[in-house]
C-alpha positions in Angstrom: 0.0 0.0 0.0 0.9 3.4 -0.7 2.7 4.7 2.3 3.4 8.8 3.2 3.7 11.9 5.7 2.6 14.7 5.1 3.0 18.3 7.1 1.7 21.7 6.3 2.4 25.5 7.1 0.8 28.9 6.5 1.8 32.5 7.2 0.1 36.0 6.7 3.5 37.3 5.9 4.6 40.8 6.9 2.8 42.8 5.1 -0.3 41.7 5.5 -3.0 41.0 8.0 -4.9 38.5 6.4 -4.3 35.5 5.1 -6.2 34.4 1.9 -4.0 31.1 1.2 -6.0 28.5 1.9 -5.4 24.4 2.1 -7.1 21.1 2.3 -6.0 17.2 2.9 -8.1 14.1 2.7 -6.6 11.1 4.3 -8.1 7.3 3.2 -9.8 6.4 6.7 -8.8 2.6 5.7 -6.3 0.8 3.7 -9.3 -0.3 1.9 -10.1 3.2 1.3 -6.2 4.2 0.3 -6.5 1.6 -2.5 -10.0 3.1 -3.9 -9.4 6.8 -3.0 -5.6 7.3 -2.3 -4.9 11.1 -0.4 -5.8 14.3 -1.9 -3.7 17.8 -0.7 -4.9 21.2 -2.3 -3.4 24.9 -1.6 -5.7 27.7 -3.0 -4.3 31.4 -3.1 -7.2 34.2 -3.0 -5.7 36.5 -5.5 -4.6 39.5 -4.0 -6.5 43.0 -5.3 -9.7 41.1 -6.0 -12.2 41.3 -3.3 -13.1 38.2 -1.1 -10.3 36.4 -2.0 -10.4 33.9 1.1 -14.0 33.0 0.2 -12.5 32.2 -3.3 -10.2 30.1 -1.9 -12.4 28.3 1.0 -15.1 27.3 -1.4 -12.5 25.8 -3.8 -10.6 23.7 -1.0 -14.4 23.1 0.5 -15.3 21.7 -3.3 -12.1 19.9 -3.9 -11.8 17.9 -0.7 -15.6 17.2 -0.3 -16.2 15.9 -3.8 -12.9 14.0 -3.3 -14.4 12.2 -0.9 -18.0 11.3 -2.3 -16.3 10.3 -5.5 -16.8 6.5 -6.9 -13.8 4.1 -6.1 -11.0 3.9 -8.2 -12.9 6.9 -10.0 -9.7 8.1 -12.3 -8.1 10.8 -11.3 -7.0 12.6 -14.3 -10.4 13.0 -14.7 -11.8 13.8 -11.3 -9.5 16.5 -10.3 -10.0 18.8 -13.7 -14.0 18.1 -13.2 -13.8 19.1 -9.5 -12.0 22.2 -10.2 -14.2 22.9 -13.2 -17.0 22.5 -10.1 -14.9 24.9 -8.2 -14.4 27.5 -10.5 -18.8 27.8 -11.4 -19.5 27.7 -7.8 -17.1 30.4 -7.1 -18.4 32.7 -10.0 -21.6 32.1 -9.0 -20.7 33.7 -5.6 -20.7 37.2 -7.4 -24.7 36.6 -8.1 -25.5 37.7 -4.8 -26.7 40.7 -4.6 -24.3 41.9 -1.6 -21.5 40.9 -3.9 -23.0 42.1 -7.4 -20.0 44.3 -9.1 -17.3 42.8 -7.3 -14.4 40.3 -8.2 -13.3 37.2 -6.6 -10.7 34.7 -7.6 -8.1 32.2 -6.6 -5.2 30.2 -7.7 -5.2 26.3 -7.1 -3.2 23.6 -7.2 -4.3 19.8 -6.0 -2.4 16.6 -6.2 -4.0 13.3 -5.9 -1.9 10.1 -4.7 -2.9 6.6 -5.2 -1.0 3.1 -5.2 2.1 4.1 -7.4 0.6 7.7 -9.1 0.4 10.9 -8.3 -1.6 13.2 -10.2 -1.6 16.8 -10.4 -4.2 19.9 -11.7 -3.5 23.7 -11.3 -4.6 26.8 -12.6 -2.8 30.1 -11.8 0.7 30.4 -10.2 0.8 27.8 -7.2 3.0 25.2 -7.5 3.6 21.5 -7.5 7.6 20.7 -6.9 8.8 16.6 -7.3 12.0 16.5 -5.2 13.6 13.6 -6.4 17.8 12.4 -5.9 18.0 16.0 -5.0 16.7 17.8 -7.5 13.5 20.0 -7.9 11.3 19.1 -10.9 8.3 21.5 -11.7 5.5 19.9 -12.3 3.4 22.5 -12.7 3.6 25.7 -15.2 3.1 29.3 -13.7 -0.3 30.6 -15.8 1.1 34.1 -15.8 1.7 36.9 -18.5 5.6 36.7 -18.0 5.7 32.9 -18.0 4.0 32.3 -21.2 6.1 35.5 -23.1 9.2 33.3 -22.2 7.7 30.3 -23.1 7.3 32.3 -27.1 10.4 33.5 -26.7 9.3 37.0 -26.2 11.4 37.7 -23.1 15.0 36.5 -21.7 14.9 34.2 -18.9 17.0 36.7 -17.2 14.2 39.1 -17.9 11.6 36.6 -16.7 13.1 35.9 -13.8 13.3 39.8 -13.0 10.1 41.1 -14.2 7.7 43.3 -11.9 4.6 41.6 -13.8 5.3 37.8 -12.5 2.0 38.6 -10.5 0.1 38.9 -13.3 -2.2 35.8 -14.0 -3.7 34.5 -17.2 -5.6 31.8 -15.5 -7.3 31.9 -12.1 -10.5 29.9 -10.6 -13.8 32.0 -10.5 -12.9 35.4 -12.7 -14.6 33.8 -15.9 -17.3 31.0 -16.8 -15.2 28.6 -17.8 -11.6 27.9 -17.2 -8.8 25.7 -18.4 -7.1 23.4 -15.8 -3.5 21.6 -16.6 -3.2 18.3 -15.9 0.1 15.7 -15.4 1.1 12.2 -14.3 3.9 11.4 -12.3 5.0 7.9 -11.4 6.0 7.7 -7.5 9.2 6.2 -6.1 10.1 5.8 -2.9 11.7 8.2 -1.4 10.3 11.1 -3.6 9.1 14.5 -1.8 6.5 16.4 -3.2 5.9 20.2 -2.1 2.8 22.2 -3.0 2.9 26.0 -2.5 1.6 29.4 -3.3 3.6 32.3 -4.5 4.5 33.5 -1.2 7.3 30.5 -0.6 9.1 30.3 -4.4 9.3 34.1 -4.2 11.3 34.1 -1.3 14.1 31.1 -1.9 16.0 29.1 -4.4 15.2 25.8 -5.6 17.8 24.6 -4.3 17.1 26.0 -0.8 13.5 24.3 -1.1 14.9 20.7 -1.9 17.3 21.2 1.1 14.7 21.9 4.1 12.3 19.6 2.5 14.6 16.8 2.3 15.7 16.5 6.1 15.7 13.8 7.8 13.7 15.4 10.5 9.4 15.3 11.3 7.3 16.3 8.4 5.4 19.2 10.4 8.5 20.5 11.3 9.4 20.4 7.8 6.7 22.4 6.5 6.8 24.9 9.2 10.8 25.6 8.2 9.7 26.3 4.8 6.9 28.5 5.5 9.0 30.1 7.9 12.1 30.8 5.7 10.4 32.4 2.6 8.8 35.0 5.2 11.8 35.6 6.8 13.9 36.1 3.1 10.7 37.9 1.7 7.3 38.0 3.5 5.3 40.4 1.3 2.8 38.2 0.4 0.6 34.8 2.3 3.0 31.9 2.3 1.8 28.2 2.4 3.1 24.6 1.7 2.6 21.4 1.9 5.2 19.0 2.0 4.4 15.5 1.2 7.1 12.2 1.9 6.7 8.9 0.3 8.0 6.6 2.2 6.8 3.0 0.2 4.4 3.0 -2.9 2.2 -0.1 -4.1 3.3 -1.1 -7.9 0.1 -1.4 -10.1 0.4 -3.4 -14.0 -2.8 -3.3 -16.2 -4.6 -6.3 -17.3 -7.5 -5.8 -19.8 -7.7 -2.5 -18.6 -7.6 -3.1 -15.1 -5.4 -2.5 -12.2 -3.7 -5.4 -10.4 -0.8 -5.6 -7.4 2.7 -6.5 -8.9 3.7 -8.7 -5.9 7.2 -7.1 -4.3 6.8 -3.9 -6.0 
């Protein structure tokens, strides 16, 4: 069976009083339940300058981790976590229908990651991150839906200049600003030993990769792990909510296909 920790951390920052990150976990109650469900761990960032950005991302963490739960076994996932966050992203526009909240604009950033037996997968929209720490090294799994991110990715800008630009903060994508959004999906096969670390803006914009992969790869309790993170990127930055969540796999349960169907590969 699938076997992990997992810790998590949030902080306002300095700057700020409130804190509109948001995050959500579902843990399989049995292993019965790991097999058919596996974990689920969200981070949602209310974007900043809209209003009601901590309802924006409350509902989505509500929708994710509540739908998570009441979907079929073995439902797949690469199809689940899209359609939950398409879910999100209706019930959160709808939330500007109210007349009290007629004129405004709310909307949030997400990023979800869905383990089970030997896969994770992983569906975003907006600038939160999924990192895949692996032999040492930081993988993103994830691509940054921003205005900067996608003029390097036609070659518009330098990576120098993308690196450096005042507009990183910019989004292209975001849950609940239009009807209908578009949600990135990936598959990552897990190995032992792996560490996986979802964030918001707050923690990348305040340290290195490389400083990331080496608090997150201590050999030291996963809360405490998450907490040192948090607590770094505030302390080298803090201008905006920082949160992570930092999961370990410590064992994972090797699945084959037969006729469509998944079945145990004995020692795996």
């Amino acid at each position: 069976m699938l076997d992990l920790v997992f810790g998590q951390g949030s902080d306002p920052g300095k700057l700020r009083k409130n804190n509109e990150d948001a995050m959500g976990v579902f843990t399989p109650e049995s292993p019965r339940q790991a097999r058919s469900h596996g974990w689920l761990f969200v981070v949602a960032d209310g974007v900043g300058g809209l209003d009601f950005g901590d309802v924006a991302s409350a509902k989505t963490i509500g929708m994710l981790t509540e739908g998570f739960a009441q979907a079929p076994p073995t439902a797949s996932l690469v199809t689940l976590l899209p359609d939950l966050i398409h879910r999100a992203n209706a019930l959160v526009h709808d939330e500007l229908l109210h007349p009290e909240r007629r004129g405004k604009r709310m909307a949030t950033t997400v990023v979800a990651c869905a383990l089970r037996q030997d896969q994770a997968v992983i569906a975003h929209v907006g600038d939160s991150r999924c990192y895949l720490i692996r032999d040492g090294e930081a993988v993103f799994i994830t691509s940054d839906h921003t205005l900067v991110n996608e003029q390097r990715g036609l070659g518009l800008i330098t990576e120098k200049e993308w690196g450096e630009s005042e507009l990183s903060h910019i989004l292209t994508r975001s849950v609940g600003e239009e009807r209908s959004v578009q949600v990135d999906t990936a598959t990552v096969s897990l190995e032992a030993g792996d560490v996986i670390v979802l964030c918001t803006d707050g923690l990348y914009k305040g340290m290195y990769d490389e400083e990331i992969v080496r608090i997150a790869t201590q050999r030291k309790d996963i809360q405490s792990i998450a907490e040192e993170l948090v607590r770094y990127a505030v302390d080298a930055d803090g201008s905006d909510n920082t949160s992570a969540q930092v999961i370990s796999i410590r064992a994972i349960e090797t699945m084959g296909m037969y006729r469509g169907r998944p079945y145990r590969i004995h020692g795996g």
